[in-house]
C-alpha positions as CSV (number, residue, x, y, z in Angstrom):
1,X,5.4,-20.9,-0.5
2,X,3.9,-24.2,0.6
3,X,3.7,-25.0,4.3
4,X,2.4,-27.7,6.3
5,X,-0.8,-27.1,8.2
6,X,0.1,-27.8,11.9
7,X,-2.8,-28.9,14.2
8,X,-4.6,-26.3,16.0
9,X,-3.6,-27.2,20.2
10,X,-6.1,-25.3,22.6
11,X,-3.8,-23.4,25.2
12,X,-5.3,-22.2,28.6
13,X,-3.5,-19.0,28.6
14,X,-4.9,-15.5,28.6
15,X,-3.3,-12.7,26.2
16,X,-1.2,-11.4,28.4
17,X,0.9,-14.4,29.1
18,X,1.2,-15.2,25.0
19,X,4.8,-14.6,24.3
20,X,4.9,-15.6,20.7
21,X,6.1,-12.6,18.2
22,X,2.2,-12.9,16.5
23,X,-0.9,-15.0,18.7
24,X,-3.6,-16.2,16.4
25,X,-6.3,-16.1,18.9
26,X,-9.4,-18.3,18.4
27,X,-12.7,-17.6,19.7
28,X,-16.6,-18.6,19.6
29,X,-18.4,-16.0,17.3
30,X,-20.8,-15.1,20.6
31,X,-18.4,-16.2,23.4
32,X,-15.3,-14.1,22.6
33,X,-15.3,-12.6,26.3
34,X,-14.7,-15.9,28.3
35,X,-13.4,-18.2,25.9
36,X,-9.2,-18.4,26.4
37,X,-7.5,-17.9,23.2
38,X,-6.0,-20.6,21.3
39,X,-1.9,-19.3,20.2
40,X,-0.4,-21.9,17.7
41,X,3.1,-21.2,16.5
42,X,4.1,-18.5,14.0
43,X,7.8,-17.8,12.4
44,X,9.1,-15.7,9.9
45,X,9.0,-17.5,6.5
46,X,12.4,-18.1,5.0
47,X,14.2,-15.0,3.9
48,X,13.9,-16.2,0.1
49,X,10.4,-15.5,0.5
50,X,10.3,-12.1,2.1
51,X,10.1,-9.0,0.3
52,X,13.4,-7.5,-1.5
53,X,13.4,-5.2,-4.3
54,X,16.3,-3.1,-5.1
55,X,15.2,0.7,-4.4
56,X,12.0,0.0,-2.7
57,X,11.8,0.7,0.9
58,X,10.2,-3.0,2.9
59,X,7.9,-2.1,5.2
60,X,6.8,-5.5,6.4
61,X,7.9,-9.4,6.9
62,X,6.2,-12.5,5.9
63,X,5.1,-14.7,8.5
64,X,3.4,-18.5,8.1
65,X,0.8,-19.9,10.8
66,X,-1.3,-22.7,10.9
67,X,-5.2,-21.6,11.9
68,X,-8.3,-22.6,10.4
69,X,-12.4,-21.6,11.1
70,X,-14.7,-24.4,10.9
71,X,-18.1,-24.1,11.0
72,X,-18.5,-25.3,14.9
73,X,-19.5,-22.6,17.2
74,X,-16.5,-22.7,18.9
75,X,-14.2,-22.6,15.6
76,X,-16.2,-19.3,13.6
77,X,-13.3,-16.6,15.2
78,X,-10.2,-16.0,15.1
79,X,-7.6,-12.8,16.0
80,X,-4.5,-12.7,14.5
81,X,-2.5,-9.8,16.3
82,X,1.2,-9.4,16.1
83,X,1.8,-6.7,18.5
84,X,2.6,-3.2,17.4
85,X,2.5,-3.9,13.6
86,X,1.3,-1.3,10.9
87,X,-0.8,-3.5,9.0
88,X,-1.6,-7.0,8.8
89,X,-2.5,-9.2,5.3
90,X,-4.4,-12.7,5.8
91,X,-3.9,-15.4,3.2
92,X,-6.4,-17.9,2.6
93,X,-5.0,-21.5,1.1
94,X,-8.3,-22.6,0.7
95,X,-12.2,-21.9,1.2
96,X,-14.5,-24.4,1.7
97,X,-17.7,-22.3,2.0
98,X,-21.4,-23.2,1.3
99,X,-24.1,-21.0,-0.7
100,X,-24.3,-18.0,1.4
101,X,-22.1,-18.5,3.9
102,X,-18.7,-16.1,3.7
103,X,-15.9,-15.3,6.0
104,X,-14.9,-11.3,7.1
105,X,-11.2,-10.0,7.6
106,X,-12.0,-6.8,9.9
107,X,-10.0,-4.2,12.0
108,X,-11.1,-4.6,15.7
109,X,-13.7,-1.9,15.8
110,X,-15.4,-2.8,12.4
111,X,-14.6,0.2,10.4
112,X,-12.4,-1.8,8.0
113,X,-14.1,-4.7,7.3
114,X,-13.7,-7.0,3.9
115,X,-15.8,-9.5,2.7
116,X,-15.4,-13.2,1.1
117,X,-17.5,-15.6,-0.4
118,X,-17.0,-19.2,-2.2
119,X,-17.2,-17.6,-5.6
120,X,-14.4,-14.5,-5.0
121,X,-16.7,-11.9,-7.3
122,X,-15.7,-8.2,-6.6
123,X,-19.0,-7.1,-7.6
124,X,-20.4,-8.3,-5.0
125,X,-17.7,-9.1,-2.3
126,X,-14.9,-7.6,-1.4
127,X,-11.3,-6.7,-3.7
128,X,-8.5,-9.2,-2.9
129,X,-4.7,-10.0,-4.3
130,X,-3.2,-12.6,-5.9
131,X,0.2,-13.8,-5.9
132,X,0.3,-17.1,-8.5
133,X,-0.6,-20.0,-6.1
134,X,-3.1,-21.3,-4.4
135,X,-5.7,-19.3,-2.5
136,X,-5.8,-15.6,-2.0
137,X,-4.7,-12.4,-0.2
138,X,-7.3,-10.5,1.8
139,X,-7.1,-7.0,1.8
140,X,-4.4,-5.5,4.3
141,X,-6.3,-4.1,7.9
142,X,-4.2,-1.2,9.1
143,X,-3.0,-2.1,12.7
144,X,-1.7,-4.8,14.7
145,X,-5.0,-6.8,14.7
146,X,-7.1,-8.5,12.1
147,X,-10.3,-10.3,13.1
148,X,-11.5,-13.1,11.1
149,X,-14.9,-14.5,11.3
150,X,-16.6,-17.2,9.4
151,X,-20.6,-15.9,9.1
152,X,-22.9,-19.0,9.0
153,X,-26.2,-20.5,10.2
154,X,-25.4,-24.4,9.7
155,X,-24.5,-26.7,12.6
156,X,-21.6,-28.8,11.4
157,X,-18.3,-29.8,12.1
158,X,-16.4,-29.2,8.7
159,X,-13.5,-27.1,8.3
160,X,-14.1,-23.2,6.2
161,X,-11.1,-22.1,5.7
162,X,-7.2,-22.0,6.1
163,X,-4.8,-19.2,7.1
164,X,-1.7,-20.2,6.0
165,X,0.4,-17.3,5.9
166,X,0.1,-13.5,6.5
167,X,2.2,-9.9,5.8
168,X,2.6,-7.8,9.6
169,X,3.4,-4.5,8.8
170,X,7.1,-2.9,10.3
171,X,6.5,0.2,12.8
172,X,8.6,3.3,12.1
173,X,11.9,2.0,13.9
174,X,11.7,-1.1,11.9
175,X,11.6,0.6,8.6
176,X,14.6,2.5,9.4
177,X,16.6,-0.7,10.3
178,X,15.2,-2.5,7.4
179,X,16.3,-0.1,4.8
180,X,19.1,1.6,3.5
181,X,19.1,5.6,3.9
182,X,19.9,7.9,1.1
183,X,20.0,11.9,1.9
184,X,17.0,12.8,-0.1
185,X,15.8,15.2,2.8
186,X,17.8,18.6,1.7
187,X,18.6,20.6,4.7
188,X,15.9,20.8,6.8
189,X,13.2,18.3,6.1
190,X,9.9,20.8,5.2
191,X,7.3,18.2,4.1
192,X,4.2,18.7,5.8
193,X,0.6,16.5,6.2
194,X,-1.5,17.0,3.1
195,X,-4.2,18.7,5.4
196,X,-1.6,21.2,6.9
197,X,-2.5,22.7,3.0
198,X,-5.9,22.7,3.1
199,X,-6.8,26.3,3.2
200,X,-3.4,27.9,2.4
201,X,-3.1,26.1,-0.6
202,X,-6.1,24.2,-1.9
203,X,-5.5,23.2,-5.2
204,X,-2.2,21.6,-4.4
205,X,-4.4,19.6,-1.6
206,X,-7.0,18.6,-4.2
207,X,-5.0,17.5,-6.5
208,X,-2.5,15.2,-3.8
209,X,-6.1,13.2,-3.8
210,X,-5.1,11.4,-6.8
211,X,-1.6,10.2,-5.3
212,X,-1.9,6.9,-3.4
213,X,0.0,4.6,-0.5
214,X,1.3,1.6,-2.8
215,X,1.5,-1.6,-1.3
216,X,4.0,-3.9,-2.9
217,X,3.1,-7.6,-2.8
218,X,2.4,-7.4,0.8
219,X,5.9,-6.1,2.1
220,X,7.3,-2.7,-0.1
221,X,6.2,0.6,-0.7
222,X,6.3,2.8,-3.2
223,X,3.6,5.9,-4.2
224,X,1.2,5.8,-7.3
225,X,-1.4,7.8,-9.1
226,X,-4.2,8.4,-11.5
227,X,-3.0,9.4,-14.7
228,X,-5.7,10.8,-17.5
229,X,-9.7,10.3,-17.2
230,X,-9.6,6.8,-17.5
231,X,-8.5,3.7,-15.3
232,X,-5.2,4.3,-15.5
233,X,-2.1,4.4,-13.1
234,X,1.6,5.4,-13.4
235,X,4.3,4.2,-10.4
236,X,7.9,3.7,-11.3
237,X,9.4,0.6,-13.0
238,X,11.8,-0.2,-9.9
239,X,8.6,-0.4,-7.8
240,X,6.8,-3.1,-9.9
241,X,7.6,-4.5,-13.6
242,X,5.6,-7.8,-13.9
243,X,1.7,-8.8,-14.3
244,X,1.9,-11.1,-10.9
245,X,3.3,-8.1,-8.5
246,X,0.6,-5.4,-10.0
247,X,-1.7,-8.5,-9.1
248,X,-0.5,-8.5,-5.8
249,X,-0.7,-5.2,-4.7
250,X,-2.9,-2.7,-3.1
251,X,-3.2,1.0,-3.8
252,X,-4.1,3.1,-0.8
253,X,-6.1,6.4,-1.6
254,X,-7.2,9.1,0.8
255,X,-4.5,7.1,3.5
256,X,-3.9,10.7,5.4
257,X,-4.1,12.6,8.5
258,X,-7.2,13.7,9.6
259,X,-5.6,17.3,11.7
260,X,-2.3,18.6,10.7
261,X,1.0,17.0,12.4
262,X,-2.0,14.5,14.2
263,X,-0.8,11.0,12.9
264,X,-4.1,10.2,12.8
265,X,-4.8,8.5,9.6
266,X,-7.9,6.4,8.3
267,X,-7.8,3.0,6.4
268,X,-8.9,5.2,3.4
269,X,-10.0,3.4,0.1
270,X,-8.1,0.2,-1.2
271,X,-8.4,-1.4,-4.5
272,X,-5.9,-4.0,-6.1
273,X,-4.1,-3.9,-9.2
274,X,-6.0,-5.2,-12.5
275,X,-4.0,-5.1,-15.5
276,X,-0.5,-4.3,-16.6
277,X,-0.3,-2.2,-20.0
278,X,3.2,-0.7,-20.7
279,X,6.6,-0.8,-19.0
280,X,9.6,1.4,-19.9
281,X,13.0,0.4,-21.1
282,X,16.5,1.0,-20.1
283,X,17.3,1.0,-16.4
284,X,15.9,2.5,-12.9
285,X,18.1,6.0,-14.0
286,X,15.8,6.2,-17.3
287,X,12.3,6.9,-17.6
288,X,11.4,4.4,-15.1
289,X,7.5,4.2,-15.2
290,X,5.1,1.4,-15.2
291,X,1.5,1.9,-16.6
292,X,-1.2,-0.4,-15.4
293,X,-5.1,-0.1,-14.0
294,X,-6.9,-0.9,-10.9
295,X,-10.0,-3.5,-9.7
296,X,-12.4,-1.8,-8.8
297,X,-11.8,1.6,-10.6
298,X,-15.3,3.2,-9.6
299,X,-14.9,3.3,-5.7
300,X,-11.8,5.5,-6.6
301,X,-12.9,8.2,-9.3
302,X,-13.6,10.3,-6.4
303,X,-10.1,11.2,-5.8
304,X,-9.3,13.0,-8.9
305,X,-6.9,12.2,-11.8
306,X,-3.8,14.0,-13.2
307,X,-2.3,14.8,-16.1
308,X,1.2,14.6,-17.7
309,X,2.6,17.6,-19.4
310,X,3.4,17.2,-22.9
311,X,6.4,19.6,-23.5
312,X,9.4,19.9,-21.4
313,X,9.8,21.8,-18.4
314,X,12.1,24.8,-17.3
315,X,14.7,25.5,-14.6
316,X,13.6,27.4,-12.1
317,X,9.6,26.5,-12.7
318,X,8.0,26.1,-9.3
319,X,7.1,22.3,-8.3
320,X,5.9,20.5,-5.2
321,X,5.1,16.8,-4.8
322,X,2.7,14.7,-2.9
323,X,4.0,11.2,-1.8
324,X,4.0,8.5,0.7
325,X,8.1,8.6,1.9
326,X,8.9,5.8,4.5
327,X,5.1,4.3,3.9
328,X,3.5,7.3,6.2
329,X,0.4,9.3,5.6
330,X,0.4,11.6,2.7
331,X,2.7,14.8,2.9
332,X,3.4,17.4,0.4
333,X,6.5,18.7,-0.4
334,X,6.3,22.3,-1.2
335,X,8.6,24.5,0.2
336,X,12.4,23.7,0.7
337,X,13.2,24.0,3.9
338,X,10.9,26.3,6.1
339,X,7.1,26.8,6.3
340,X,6.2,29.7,3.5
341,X,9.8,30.3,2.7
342,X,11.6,29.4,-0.5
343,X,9.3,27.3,-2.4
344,X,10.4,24.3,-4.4
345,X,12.0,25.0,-7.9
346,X,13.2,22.9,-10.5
347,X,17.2,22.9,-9.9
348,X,17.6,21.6,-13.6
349,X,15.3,20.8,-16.2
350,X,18.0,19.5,-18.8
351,X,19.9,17.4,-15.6
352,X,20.9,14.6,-18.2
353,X,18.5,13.0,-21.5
354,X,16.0,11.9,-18.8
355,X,15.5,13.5,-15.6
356,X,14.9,17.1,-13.7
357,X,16.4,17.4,-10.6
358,X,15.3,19.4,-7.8
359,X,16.4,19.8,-3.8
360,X,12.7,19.4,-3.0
361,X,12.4,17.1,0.4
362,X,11.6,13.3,-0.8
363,X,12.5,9.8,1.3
364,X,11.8,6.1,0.5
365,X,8.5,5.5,-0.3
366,X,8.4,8.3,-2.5
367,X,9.5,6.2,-5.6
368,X,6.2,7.3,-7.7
369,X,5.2,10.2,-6.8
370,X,4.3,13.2,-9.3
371,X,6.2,16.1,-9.7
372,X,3.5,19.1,-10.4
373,X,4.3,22.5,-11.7
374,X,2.3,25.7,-10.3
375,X,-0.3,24.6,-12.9
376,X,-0.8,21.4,-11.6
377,X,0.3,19.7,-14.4
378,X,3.1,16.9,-13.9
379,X,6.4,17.4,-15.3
380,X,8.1,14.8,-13.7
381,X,7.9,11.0,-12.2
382,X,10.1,11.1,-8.6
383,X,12.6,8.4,-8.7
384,X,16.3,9.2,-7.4
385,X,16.9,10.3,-4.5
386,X,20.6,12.2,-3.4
387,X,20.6,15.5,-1.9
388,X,21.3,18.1,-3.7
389,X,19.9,16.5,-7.0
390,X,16.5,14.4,-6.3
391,X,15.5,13.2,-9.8
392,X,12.7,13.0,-11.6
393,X,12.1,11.1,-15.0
394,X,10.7,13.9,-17.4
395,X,7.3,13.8,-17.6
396,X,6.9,14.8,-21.8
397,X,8.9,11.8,-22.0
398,X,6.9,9.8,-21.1
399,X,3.5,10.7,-22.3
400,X,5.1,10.4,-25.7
401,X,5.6,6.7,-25.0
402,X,2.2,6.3,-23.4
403,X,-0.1,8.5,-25.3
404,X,-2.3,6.0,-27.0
405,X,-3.2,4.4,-23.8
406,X,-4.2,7.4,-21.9
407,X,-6.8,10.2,-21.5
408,X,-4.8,13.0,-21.0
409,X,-7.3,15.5,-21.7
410,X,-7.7,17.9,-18.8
């Protein structure tokens, strides 16, 4: 994905009259409020390079840009907003940064804020991806802005850094275009916010902190989770396979509403993925998991873990499942079709040599998720959806291929 660095043109225009899909908006570091932004062209890269993975719902496009921050005062800032986007993901081709100088990728109001320095060290900066070529992936900023600021006290003229490229998250409507629908949602679609279940049912809450948002190489989703009492984590197969994409992607915990039905989530906690340690064989209607761990695992042991049960499951054994469908903030699927009516059952614990199936409300995005029995243990991995038999690969399954790798002690 190697682009040509266009030139930088100062444009006196204000915000309102930028017109291009995403303005990348540069401003002195203590002038911002009467300095007119600078808006160089964006496009959408070439379809070869935007995200596509059978199964997975996209949630974003790639987009390339020329801007740079150089260390003159008028050169230290720059906004990069494409309006109404979910997210947005700033890749640096290059850093040209002096001993204890470092650039920030931050949400408008500061609350998300990421860190960078010459040397890249997550111990002491801030967790980044990787996807095989030069330079590197900030951390995504959830919104339609990202704020970029080179922090410095030299006087000079050089160039810092270059923004190449960056991921702009697709609203709600987008999604829905984007992606294929299967009828996963059985009947009436009962999945509630996490927080909804605080009270009424605690232990399911508690435990849906181990589940996280997956972000897939900048543009899919899928959900993921701690698995066992070390730094482990278990998605499916047909969300990621491959060293370079678990590189490449961000897991999302605690990425949930704050008041129940109030779509009003936080950035939550993001770490990258680390390493990859096991894949399953056979196709995306077998077991279907992918083991691998996380940067950065100590900013996450907060959240909780999970563990797999080790024998099979039964029909009718009461279930529910936290997940991230269509990307949103964490729900929980516990009941089938009303508030505290039927509650979510296995349909068939034998449905065929690898999967349960069950009519419990899922929707892409779930891909992932765990499938917990009333004592919390989980007895299946989400991965099919298709009302009235959602599938889930079996859970004892797996753990017999994984076992060695894993604490499962809980």
């Amino acid at each position: 994905m190697r682009h040509a660095l266009r030139r930088l043109r100062t444009a006196a225009v204000t915000i309102g009259a930028c017109t291009l899909g995403m303005s990348l908006l540069s401003v002195p570091a203590a002038e911002a409020h009467s300095v007119q932004p600078v808006a160089p062209h964006s496009e959408r890269a070439p379809e070869s390079e935007q995200f596509a993975a059978e199964g997975v719902t996209t949630v974003g496009e790639l987009r390339t840009t020329a801007g740079a921050l150089s260390y003159a005062r008028d050169g230290r800032t720059q906004v990069i907003r494409h309006p109404g986007a979910s997210y947005v993901k700033v890749h640096f081709s290059s850093l040209r940064l002096a001993d204890g100088d470092y650039v920030t990728v931050s949400s408008p109001d500061g609350r998300e804020s990421y860190r960078y320095d010459r040397y890249l060290n997550r111990a002491t900066g801030s967790d980044f991806t990787t996807d095989g070529l030069p330079g590197f992936w900030a951390m995504s900023v959830e919104g339609d802005t990202a704020v970029v600021t080179l922090h410095s006290s030299r006087s000079s003229r050089g160039n810092a850094a270059t923004i190449d490229r960056f991921w702009r998250g697709y609203d709600r409507a987008e999604i829905s275009q984007h992606n294929l629908s299967t009828q996963s949602v059985c009947s009436t679609d009962a999945r509630r916010d996490v927080v909804c279940y605080q009270s009424s049912h605690p232990t399911e809450y508690a435990r849906g902190r181990a589940v996280a948002r997956l972000l897939i190489s900048g543009g899919g989703m899928c959900t993921t989770w701690r698995v066992g009492n070390t730094n482990r984590m278990l998605t499916n197969k047909h969300c990621f396979s491959t060293q370079s994409a678990v590189s490449g992607s961000e897991m999302q915990f605690n990425y949930q509403c704050a008041t129940c039905g109030g779509n009003n989530p936080g950035a939550g906690t993001k770490v990258s993925g680390a390493t990859l340690y096991k894949v399953s064989s056979g196709g995306s209607n077998e077991l279907d998991y992918t083991l691998y761990s996380v940067n950065n695992f100590t900013s996450i042991q907060g959240f909780g873990t999970l563990y797999l049960a080790t024998t099979a499951t039964t029909t009718g054994t009461r279930m529910y499942i936290p997940g991230h469908g269509d990307g949103r903030p964490k729900r929980l699927s516990i009941f089938e079709d009303t508030q505290n009516g039927a509650a979510c059952t296995v349909k068939n614990a034998n449905y065929n040599t690898w999967n349960i199936s069950y009519s419990c409300d899922t929707s892409g995005g779930n891909s992932g998720s765990p499938v917990l029995n009333a004592s919390h243990r989980v007895i299946a991995l989400h991965h099919l959806g298709g009302c009235p038999s959602n599938q889930g690969a079996k859970a004892h399954l797996i753990y017999n291929q994984i076992a060695s790798l894993i604490d499962n002690n809980g």
